[in-house]
C-alpha positions, 0 to 999 in steps of 0.5 A, spaced: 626 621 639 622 626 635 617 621 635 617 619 642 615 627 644 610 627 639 607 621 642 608 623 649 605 630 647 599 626 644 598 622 650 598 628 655 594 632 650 589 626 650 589 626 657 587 632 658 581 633 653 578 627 657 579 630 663 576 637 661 570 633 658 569 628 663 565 623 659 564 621 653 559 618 649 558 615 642 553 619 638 546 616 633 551 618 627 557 614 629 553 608 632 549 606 625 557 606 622 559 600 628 551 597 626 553 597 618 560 596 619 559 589 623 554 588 617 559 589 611 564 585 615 559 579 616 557 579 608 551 583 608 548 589 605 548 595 611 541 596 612 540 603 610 533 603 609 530 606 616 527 612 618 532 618 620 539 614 617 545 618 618 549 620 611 554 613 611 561 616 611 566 612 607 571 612 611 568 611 617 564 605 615 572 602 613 573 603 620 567 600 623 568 593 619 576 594 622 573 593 629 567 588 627 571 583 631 569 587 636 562 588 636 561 581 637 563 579 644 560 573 645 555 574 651 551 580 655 551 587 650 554 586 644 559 592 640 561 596 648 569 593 646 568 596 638 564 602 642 571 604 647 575 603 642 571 609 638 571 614 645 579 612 646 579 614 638 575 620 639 579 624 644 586 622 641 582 626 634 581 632 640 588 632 642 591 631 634 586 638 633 589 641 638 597 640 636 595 641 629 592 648 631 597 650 636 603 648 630 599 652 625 598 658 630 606 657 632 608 658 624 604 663 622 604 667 629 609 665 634 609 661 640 604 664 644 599 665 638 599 657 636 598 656 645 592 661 645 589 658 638 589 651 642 587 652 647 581 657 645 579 650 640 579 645 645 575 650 650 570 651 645 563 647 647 561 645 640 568 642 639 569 639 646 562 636 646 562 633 638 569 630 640 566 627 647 561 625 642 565 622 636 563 625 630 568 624 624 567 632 624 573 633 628 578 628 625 576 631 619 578 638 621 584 634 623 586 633 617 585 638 613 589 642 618 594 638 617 594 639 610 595 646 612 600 645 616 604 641 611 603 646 605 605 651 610 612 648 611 614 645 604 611 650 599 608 646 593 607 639 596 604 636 592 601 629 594 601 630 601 597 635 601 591 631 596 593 625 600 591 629 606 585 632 603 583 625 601 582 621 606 579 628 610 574 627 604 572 621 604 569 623 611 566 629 609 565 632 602 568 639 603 574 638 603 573 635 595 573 643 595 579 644 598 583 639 593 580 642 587 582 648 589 589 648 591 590 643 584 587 649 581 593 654 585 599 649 583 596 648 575 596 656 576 603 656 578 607 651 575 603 651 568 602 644 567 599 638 569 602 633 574 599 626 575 597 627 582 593 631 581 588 625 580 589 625 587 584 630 589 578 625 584 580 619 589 575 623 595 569 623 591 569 618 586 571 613 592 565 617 596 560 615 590 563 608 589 561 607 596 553 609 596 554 606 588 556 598 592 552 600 598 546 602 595 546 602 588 545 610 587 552 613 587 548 620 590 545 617 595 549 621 601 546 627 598 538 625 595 539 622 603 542 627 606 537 632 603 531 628 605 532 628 611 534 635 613 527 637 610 524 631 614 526 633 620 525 640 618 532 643 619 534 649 616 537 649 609 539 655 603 544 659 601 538 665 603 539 663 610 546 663 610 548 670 612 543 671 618 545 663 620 552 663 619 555 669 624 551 666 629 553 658 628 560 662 628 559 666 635 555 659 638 562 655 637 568 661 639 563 665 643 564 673 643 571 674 646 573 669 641 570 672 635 573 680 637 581 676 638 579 673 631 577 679 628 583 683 630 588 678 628 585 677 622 584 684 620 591 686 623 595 680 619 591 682 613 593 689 614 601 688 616 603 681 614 598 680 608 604 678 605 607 672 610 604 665 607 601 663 613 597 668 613 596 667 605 594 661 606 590 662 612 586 667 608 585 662 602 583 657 607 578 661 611 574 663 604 574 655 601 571 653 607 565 658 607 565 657 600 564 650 601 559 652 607 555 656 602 555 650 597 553 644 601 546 650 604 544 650 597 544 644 596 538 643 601 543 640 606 543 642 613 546 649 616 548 646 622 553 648 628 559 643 627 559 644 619 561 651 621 567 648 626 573 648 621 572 655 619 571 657 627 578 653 627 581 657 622 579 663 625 581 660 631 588 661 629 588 667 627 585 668 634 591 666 638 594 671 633 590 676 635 592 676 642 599 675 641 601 676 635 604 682 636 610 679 639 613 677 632 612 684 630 618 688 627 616 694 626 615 698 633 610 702 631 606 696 628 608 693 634 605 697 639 598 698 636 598 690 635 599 690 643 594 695 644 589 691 640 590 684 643 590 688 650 583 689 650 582 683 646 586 679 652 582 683 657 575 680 653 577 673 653 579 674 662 572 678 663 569 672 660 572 667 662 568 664 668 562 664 663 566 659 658 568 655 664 560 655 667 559 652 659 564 647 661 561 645 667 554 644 664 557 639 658 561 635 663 553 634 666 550 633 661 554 627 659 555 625 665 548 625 666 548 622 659 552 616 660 548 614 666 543 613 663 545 610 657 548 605 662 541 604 665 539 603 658 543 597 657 541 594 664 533 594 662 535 592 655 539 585 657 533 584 662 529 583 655 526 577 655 524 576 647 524 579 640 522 584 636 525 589 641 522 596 641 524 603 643 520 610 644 523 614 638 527 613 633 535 615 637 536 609 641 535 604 635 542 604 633 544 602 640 539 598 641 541 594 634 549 594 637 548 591 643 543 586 641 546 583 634 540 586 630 539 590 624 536 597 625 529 595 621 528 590 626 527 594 632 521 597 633 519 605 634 513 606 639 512 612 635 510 609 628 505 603 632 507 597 637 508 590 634 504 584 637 509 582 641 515 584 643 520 587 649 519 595 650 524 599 654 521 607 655 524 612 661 522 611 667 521 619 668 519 626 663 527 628 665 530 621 663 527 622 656 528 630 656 536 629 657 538 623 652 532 621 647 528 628 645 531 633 642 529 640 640 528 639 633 524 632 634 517 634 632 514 627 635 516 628 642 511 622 645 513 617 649 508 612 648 505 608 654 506 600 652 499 597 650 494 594 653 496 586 655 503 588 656 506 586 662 512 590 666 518 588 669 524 590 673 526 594 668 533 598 671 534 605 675 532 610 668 528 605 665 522 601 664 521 594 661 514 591 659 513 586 654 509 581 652 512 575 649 509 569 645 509 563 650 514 559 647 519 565 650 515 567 655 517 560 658 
């Protein structure tokens, strides 16, 4: 029974998030994961070896050679069957963040807190955009969250906890530093060591035994990473972590969220400090910073959604920052607690319409997004021969699914066109501006096709030129 109303709750939770987000869309990242897992699961060696390719997950390209079968429809555009199955997935991972917050918050804080904390991560632009977009930053969150959570309730798990952290770990690789800390406390707190300790090496060992089969270097996700953040000229050192890292933070929970994270925390700290929950908060909060700080002086990148897990985190104590003093016994305790949450409460009213023009401004751009993506496929059919050859370097990966080819073997307009081939190019300035350029691009040219290429029908967004040997042009 319990079984059934948790599945229920899901189901109505997922729905809700979809509703809120109105769209969604499969990103650059997840999509070389579909790309490499149809190629491991026909025998080959993913082809990593292109410009800009995203850090492979372990745990997502495990996933990717599961729905293989399904990139391969048969006729028309390959990998859209494969590619729903990701979205549905997708707001699912929304909906278990949110249960999970919302359970820690309850356990920690009372009813009303763990409601507000949900509510306050799935309201979050950051969050709601990343999740519509699939990223395998939400299920991890998830589940280093849940991993919480069962500490939370049985003191000293154990196994759950590291079999939790784990698979968290084999989709990004902070969690490692969750594992090792908490084998750390339990070593310290039993003094001795137990076999599944060994749990918290399944993670990174399993990480580079990964990048070792796929690309002969156990470091590759790091050295690539890396390279990639200074190609793309992203912001990276620990010296730049304490003037970017407040703001990242703001950018997700927004003031109203930061000022009610602030007193729960700060109140928690002060009147429950000795309450596990809130023990067990705290920890968490410093491992994620840590981690955070670690991953920035490794040269990787200081990004917004590697902040996310901290902003969740603190996002419960949010929620007890708005209501946490209704669990308060002390009646002096009790009042000041209330006080506090009243102008926290009145922070998050007052800025609520703007949280909800945030909103608004998401669901358009992915509307927006996926009409264009839509198109895209339409031109993309038309095409009448290969190579197929794209502006810069964000549709390859999509173009790679929907056809059945390796990424290498589609073209960017940037680095030069081949002598023949099927060029698809926005048809306006706003079609390139809203789905292919980003602000970080340095190269923000589209290409016009070369001279002797001729254009066809193309679609709604997009234009199609190509020029073809004769055999296929016939």
């Amino acid at each position: 029974m319990r079984a059934l109303r948790f599945g229920g709750e899901i189901c109505l939770t997922t729905i809700g998030v979809w509703l809120l987000a109105g769209h969604g869309l499969v990103n650059y990242d997840t999509l070389y994961a579909l790309v490499w897992g149809r190629e491991i699961a026909a025998g080959s060696t993913p082809d990593l070896d292109v410009a800009i390719a995203p850090t492979p997950h372990p745990l997502a390209d495990v996933g990717a050679v599961l729905l293989a079968p399904l990139s391969n429809s048969g006729s028309g555009l390959q990998g859209q069957a494969a590619m729903t199955v990701v979205l549905v997935g997708s707001f699912i991972a929304l909906a278990l963040l949110a249960r999970v917050v919302f359970a820690l918050g309850r356990d920690w804080f009372g009813t009303w807190s763990g409601v507000a904390a949900a509510l306050i991560v799935v309201t979050r632009v950051p969050v709601l955009d990343f999740g519509a977009r699939a990223y395998v930053d939400i299920p991890f969150i998830a589940l280093v969250l849940a991993a919480m959570l069962v500490e939370t309730r049985r003191p000293r798990a154990g196994w759950p906890v590291l079999a939790l952290l784990a698979a968290a770990g084999l989709l990004r690789p902070e969690a490692w530093l969750f594992s090792f800390a908490y084998v750390g406390w339990l070593a310290w707190e039993t003094r001795r060591f137990d076999p599944v300790f060994l749990i918290a090496l399944v993670a990174p060992v399993g990480w580079m035994l990964h990048d070792l089969l796929v690309t002969g270097d156990p470091l590759h996700s790091w050295l690539d990473t890396r390279e990639s953040a200074q190609q793309l000229n992203r912001i990276t050192g620990i010296d730049h972590v304490p003037t970017t890292m407040p703001r990242r933070l703001g950018e997700i929970l927004r003031e109203a969220g930061l000022l009610a994270a602030a007193i729960g925390g700060v109140l928690a700290l002060a009147w429950r400090r000795g309450e596990r929950g809130v023990r067990i908060g705290v920890a968490a909060g410093v491992v994620a910073v840590v981690a955070f700080c670690i991953l920035a002086a490794g040269g990787l990148p200081i990004r917004t959604r590697y902040l996310m897990l901290t902003a969740c985190i603190l996002a419960v104590f949010a929620g007890a920052g708005l209501f946490g003093w209704m669990t308060v016994e002390d009646r002096r305790h009790r009042r000041w607690w209330a006080w506090l949450s009243a102008v926290a409460l009145l922070a998050v009213l007052v800025t609520a319409p703007n949280q909800v023009d945030r909103i608004r401004s998401l669901r358009a751009a992915l509307s927006t997004q996926v009409h264009i993506q839509d198109s895209l496929g339409e031109a993309v059919e038309q095409a009448p021969c290969e190579p197929y050859v794209v502006p810069n370097r964000r549709p390859v990966p999509l173009v790679a699914l929907w056809r059945d080819v390796t990424p290498g073997s589609v073209a960017v307009a940037q680095d030069g066109f081949p002598a023949s081939g099927s060029y698809v190019f926005p048809r306006r300035p706003a079609v390139a501006h809203d789905y292919i350029l980003d602000p970080s691009d340095l190269d923000k040219r589209v290409p016009p096709p070369p001279a002797g290429w001729r254009e066809l029908t193309g679609s709604t967004d997009w234009r199609l030129a190509a020029r073809c040997p004769r055999a296929s042009a016939g």
